[in-house]
C-alpha positions as CSV (number, residue, x, y, z in Angstrom):
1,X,0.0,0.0,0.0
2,X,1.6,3.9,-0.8
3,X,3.1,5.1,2.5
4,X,0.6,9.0,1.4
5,X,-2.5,6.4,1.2
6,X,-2.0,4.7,4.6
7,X,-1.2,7.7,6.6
8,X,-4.1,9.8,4.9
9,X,-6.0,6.3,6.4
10,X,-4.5,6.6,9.5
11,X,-5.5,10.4,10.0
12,X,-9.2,9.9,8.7
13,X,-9.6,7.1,11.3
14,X,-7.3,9.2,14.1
15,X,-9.6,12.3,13.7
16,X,-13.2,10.2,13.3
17,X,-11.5,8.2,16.5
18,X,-11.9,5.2,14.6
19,X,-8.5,4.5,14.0
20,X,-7.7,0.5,14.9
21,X,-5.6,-0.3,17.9
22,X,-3.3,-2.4,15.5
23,X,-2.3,0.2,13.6
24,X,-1.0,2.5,16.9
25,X,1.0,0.0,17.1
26,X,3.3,0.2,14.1
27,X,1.0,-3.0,11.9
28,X,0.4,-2.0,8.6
29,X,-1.2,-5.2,7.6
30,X,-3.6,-7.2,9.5
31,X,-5.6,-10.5,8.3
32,X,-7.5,-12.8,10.8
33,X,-7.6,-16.4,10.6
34,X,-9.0,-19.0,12.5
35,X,-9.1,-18.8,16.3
36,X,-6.5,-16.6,17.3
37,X,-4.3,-16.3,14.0
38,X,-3.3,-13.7,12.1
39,X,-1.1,-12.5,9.1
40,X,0.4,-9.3,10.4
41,X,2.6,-6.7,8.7
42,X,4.9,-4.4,10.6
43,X,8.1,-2.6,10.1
44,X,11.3,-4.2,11.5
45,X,12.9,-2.6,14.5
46,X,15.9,0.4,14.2
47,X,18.9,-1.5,14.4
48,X,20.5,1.2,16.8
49,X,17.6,0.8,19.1
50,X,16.9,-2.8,19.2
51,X,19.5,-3.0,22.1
52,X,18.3,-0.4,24.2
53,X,15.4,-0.1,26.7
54,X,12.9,2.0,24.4
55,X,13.4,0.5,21.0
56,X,11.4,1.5,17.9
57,X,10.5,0.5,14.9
58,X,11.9,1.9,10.9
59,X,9.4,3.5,8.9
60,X,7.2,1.6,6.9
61,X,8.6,3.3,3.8
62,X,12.0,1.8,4.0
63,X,10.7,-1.5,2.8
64,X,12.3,-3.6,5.7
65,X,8.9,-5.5,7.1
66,X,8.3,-8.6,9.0
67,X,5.8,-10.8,7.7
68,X,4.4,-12.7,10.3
69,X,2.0,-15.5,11.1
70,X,0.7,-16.4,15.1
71,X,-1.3,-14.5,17.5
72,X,-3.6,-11.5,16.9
73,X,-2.6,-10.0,19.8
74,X,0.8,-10.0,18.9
75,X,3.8,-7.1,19.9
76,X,5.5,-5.6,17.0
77,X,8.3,-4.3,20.4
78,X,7.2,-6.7,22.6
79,X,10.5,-9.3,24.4
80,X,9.5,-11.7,22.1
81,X,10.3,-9.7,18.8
82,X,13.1,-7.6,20.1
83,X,14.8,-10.7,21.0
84,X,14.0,-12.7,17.8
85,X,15.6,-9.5,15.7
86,X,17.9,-9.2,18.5
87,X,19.3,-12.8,17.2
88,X,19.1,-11.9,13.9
89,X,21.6,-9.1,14.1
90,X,23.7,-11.3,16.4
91,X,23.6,-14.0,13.6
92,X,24.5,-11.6,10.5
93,X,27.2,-9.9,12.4
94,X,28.9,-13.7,13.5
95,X,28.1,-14.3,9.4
96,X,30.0,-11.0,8.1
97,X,33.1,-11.9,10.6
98,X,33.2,-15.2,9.4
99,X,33.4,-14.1,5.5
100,X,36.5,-11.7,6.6
């Protein structure tokens, strides 16, 4: 979806006080499944503040989102996503040394 639609979205919904929970919470793309599954959409977290105690997530428009599949109620900066990224970093750094 263009970054101008979704925040024109965002705003309409903000003003009318309609806007979702979800999207507050950085999810640009929600899809419910059966029980408690969903397809969610959300922009990874800033490298430079994935180790610190308030991280946050990149802008949508940079094109680095997670695509995810599990519970609705999931936290786009919740433990369990800051430490999965957490790893990932960890991993690609240990992958970059290794190639040196």
């Amino acid at each position: 979806m263009n970054k101008r639609i979704l925040l024109t979205l965002l705003l309409i919904g903000s003003v009318s006080g309609l806007a979702p929970l979800w999207a507050a919470q950085g999810i640009i793309y929600k899809a419910s499944g059966p029980g408690n599954y969903c397809h969610l959409k959300f922009p990874a977290i800033r490298e430079n503040t994935l180790f610190s105690s308030r991280p946050v997530l990149k802008d949508a428009s940079d094109g680095d989102i997670v695509d995810f599949y599990g519970p609705c109620e999931y936290d786009p900066l919740g433990q369990q996503e800051v430490m999965r990224q957490r790893a990932d970093v960890v991993r690609e750094r240990n992958r970059l040394e290794d190639n040196q």
